[in-house]
N, C-alpha and C positions, 0 to 999 in steps of 0.2 A: 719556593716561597710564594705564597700565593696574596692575594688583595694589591694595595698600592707598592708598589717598587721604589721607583724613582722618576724623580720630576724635570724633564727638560722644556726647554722652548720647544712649543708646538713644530710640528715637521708641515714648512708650508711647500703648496705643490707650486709648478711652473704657469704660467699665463696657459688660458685655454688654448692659443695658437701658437704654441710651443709643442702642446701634444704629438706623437709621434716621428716628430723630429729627432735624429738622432744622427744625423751624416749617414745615413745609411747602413745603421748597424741593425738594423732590424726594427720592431716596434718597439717604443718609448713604454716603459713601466708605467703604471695608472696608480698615481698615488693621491688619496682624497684631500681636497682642498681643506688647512686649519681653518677652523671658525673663531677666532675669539673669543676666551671667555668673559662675559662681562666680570666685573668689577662690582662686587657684594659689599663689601663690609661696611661701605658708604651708610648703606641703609638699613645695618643692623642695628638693632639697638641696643643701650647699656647690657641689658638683664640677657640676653642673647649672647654678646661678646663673652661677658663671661664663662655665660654656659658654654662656650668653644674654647675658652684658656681651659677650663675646669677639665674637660674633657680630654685635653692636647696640652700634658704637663711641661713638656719641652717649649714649645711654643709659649707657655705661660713666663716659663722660667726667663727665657730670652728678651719678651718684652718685659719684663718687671724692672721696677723704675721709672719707666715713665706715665705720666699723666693720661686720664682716660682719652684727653684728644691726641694726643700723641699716639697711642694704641689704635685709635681707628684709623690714626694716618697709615698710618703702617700696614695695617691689616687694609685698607683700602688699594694697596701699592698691589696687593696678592689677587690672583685670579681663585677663583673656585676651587681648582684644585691643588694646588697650594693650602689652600684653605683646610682641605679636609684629610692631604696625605698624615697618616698617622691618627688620626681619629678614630680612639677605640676606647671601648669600655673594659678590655682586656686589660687586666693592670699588669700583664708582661711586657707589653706590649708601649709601660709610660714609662717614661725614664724620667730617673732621678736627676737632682740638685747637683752630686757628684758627675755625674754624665754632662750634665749643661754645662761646669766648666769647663770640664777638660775640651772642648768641643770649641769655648771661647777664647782658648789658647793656640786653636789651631789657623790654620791660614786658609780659611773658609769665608761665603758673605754670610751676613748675619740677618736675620728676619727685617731688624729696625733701620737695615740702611736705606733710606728713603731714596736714591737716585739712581735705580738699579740700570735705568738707561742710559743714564752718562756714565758707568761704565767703560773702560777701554776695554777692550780684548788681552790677554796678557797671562803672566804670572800674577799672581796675587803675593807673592811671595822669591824674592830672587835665590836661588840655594848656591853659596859657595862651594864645591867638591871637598875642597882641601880642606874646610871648617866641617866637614863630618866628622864624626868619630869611626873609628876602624873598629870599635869594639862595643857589646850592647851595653844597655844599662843593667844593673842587680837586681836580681827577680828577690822576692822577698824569701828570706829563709827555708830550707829544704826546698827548694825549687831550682832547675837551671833549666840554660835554652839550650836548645836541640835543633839540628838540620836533618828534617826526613829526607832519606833515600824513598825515594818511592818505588825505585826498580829494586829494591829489596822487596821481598815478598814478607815478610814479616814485620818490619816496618808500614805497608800498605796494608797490612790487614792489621794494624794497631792505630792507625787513623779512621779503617772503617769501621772497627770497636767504638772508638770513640763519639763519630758523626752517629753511629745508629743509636747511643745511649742518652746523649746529651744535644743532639742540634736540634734545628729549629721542628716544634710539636706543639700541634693545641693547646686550648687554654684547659683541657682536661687531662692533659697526659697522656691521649689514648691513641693517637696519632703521630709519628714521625715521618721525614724520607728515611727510607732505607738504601742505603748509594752504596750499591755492589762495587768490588774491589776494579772492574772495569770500569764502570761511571767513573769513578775517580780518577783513573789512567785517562780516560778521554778526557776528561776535562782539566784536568792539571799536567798535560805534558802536548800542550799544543804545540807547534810548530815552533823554535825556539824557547823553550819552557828555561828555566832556571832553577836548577835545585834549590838553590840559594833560598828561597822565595817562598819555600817550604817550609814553613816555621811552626817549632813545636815547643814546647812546654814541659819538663820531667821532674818526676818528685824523685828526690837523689840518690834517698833510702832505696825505694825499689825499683827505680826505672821503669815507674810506668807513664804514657803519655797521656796530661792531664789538660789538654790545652793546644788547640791548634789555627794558624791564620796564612792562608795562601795568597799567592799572586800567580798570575800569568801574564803576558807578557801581549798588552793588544797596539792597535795602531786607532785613532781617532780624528777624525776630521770636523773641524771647528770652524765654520762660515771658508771656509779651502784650505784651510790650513793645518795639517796633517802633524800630531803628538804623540809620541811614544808616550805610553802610560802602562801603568798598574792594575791589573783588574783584580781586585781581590775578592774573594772570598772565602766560603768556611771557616769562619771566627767564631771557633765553638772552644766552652771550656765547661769541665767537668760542673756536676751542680753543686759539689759540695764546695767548690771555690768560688762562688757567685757572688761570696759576701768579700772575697780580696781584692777586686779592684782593676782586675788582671787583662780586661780589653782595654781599656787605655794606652797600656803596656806593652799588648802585643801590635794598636796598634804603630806606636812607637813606633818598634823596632822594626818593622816587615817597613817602614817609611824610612828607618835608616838603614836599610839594607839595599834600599830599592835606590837612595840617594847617592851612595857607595857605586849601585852600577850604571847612574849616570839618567836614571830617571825619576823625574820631579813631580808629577803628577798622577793622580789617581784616581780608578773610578770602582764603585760599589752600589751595593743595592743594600736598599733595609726597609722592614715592614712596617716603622715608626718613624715618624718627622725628626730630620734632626738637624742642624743648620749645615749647609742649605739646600735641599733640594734642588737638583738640573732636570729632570724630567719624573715623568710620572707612568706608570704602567700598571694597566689593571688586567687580570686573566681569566678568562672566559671556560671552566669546562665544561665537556660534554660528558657524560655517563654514557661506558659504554656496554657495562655488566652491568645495570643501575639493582637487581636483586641481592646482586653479591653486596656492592657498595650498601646498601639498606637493611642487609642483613650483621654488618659486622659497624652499624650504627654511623657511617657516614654520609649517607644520605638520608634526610628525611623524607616523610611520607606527605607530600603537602596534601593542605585541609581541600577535603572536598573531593578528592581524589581516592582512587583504589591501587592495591598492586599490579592488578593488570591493565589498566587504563596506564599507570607507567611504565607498563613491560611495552605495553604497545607503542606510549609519545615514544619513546626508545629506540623500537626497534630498526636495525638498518637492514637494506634492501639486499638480497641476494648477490644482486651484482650491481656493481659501480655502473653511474650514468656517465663518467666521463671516460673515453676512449686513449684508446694505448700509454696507458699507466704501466710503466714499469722498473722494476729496481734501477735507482742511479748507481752508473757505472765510472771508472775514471776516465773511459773518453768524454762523460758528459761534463768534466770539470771545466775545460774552458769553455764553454757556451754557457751552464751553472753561473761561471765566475763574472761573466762578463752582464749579464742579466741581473745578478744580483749587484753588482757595482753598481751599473746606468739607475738602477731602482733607489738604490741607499743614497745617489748623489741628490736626489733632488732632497733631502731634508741638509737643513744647517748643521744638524750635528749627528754623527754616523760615523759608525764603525766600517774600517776599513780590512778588507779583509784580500790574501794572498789567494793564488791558486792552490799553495800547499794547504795553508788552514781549511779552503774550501774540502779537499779531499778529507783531509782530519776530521774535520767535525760535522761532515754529511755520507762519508763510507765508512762503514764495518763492517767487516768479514761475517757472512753469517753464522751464528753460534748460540747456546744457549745463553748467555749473558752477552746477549747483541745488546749496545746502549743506543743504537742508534739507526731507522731507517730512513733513509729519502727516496722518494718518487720521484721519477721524471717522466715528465710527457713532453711533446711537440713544442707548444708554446709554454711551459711555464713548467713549477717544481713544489712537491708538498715534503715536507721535510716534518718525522716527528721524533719524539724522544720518549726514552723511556725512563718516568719517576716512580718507582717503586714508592708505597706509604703506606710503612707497616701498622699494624692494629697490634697491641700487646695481646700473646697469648694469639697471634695468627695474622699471614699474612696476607694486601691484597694488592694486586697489578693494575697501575692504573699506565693510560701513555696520552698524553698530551699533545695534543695536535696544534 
């Protein structure tokens, strides 16, 4: 998913004379000082505000009701980027009236709560175990839920049918990921995965899978204080069901299943605002075929420019300028592991990661559907992945660094 992700408190680094301090574990990770962002909406005006409600239907929907002073308050309370996560002209991209409530039933903060710094730290929400239900809710007619196997191999390639016909695509239709049946294995069966958590959707008549919403199984640290949560994703459902209602639902259920194994919290990414944002992430690519990309219409040609003017910005150098670059291996796991902990600790909210995850989701066997390479060097580690995003009618290889 590419543009705004999700929005957390900025990641602030350690006092300047804290740098390389570590007990002796070796050099201190170099993480850039947050800036703050100021505080906009003070000084926007009526006709402006609007044009950002108008633009940002969720956003609109949540504060409606209250009075134009009350809407600046509010909107004053947000940083910049807050401000603009989900801002699109894409109307796939706006979410409706139905989407806003279900959202205001959830145990989420809301845009208009004015005191976000008083605040505790906490549940927003306390879950009783025993007041769960053991069983889902009723899917609407000819529909039932379903638990992928995903070490069935037929099952895994009815999930990758799925994701390649219906998940996340331009505003033109012309572009999806394409997530080979290995991308899917890496990423949905990390290091304690839960089949459970696999959650699928089937039309009853013929058993086909119309509908899917995962979880995996991460660890999260919160100002030190370390959460078992939910990471879900792939909440993709056929397009001809678009008009039933059916994310709400799934994601229900994947919340009561996840409550059932004794975890209450959850984290997700989405390319539209929706209440409330914890962080924000923007991504950067490079072109690394930029003719192919140009040629099968995902890149454009900027004004002013020629094809080989950007064959040329393009081009990379024969050989790398940084020295002894070489495949990460599993002895490089604990020195990996421990580099990247000391690095992720200095921000307030960070993922926590084991030495098995570290092995899972930075080694793969070399093969033709490798999803995944990391570099190691001396002092440090470049880790990439590979997102396939097909072009209908042809496809093209792209890998994100």
């Amino acid at each position: 998913m590419t543009g705004n992700d999700k929005k957390e408190d900025p990641a602030r680094g350690q006092d300047n004379d804290d740098k390389g301090s570590d007990n002796g574990k070796g050099k201190q990770p170099v993480l850039p000082q947050a800036v703050e962002e100021p505080k906009v909406a003070s000084k926007m005006s009526n006709d402006a505000i609007q044009t950002l409600l108008d633009l940002n239907p969720t956003l609109r929907n949540e504060l409606s009701g209250l009075s134009k002073d009350q809407v600046k308050e509010a909107l004053r309370k947000m940083d910049i980027a807050e401000l603009l996560t989900g801002l699109s002209v894409n109307p796939k991209n706006q979410k409706d009236m139905a989407s806003y409530k279900f959202w205001k039933t959830q145990p989420v903060i809301h845009f208009d709560e004015t005191n976000k710094k008083d605040i505790e730290d906490g549940p927003i929400k306390m879950i009783d175990p025993s007041k769960v239900s053991k069983e889902p809710d009723a899917l609407i007619e000819g529909f039932e839920w379903a638990t992928l196997d995903l070490d069935e191999p037929k099952q895994l390639k009815e999930l990758y049918d799925l994701l390649a016909g219906h998940y996340v695509e331009d505003v033109n239709a012309m572009f999806r990921f394409n997530y080979s049946t290995s991308f899917l294995n890496w990423a949905l069966k990390s290091p304690g995965w839960k089949k459970n958590w696999h959650v699928g959707v089937r039309a009853v008549k013929s058993q086909k899978l119309v509908a899917s919403i995962c979880g995996i199984p991460v660890t999260i640290n919160v100002r030190g204080k370390s959460l078992k949560v939910v990471e879900i994703n792939f909440l993709c459902i056929h397009k001809k069901l678009r008009s039933k209602r059916l994310a709400p639902v799934l994601i229900k259920e994947i919340t009561r299943r996840a409550y059932v194994d004794g975890t209450f919290q959850a984290v997700y990414t989405v390319g539209s605002v929706i209440p409330t944002p914890v962080s924000v992430c923007r991504y950067y690519h490079r072109a690394l075929n930029w003719p192919k990309l140009y040629d099968v219409g995902f890149s454009p040609l900027p004004r002013g420019s020629t094809k080989q003017r950007q064959v040329i910005k393009y081009k990379l150098p024969d050989h790398t300028s940084t020295r002894g670059l070489r495949p990460m291996e599993k002895r490089d796991v604990d020195a990996v592991h421990d580099l990247l902990t000391r690095y992720l600790k200095r921000s307030k909210l960070h993922q926590e990661f084991s030495k098995e995850e570290v092995a899972h989701l930075m080694i793969h066997p070399p093969s033709e559907d490798q999803t995944v390479w990391a570099t190691a060097q001396l002092d440090g580690g470049v880790n990439e992945k590979n997102l396939p995003d097909e072009k209908r009618r042809g496809g093209i290889g792209m890998i994100l660094v």
